[in-house]
Phi, psi and omega in degrees: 000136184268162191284336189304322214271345198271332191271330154312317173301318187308292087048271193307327199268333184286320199270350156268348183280321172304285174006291221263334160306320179293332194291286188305303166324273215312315217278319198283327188279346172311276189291055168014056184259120185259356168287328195289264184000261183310327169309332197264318231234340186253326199285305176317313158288343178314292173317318160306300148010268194325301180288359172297300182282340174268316197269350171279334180273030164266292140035244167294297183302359178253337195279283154354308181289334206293296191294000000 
């Protein structure tokens, strides 16, 4: 397995964990529960972050190998 292949996993397990936040956040604000809510909603972008930097570093490792 390759650095490529290992930052796709990465990648797949980061964009389900943004998934199941974006899920729960929708659920908590239908019951105007707003704590869950901004909990939920702050963890989801965190997974977002996150998937910004594995995909520039997928990127650059792909762009590198070129060279």
């Amino acid at each position: 397995m390759n650095i490529v292949d290992k930052l796709s996993f990465i990648e797949t397990q980061l964009e389900d964990a943004a998934n199941k936040h974006k899920e729960a956040e929708e659920r908590a604000l239908n019951v105007a529960n707003y704590s869950d809510y901004m909990y939920h909603k702050g963890h989801k972008e965190a997974f977002k972050g996150s998937l910004m930097l594995i995909r520039d570093l997928q990127l650059q490792v792909i762009l590198n190998d070129k060279n």
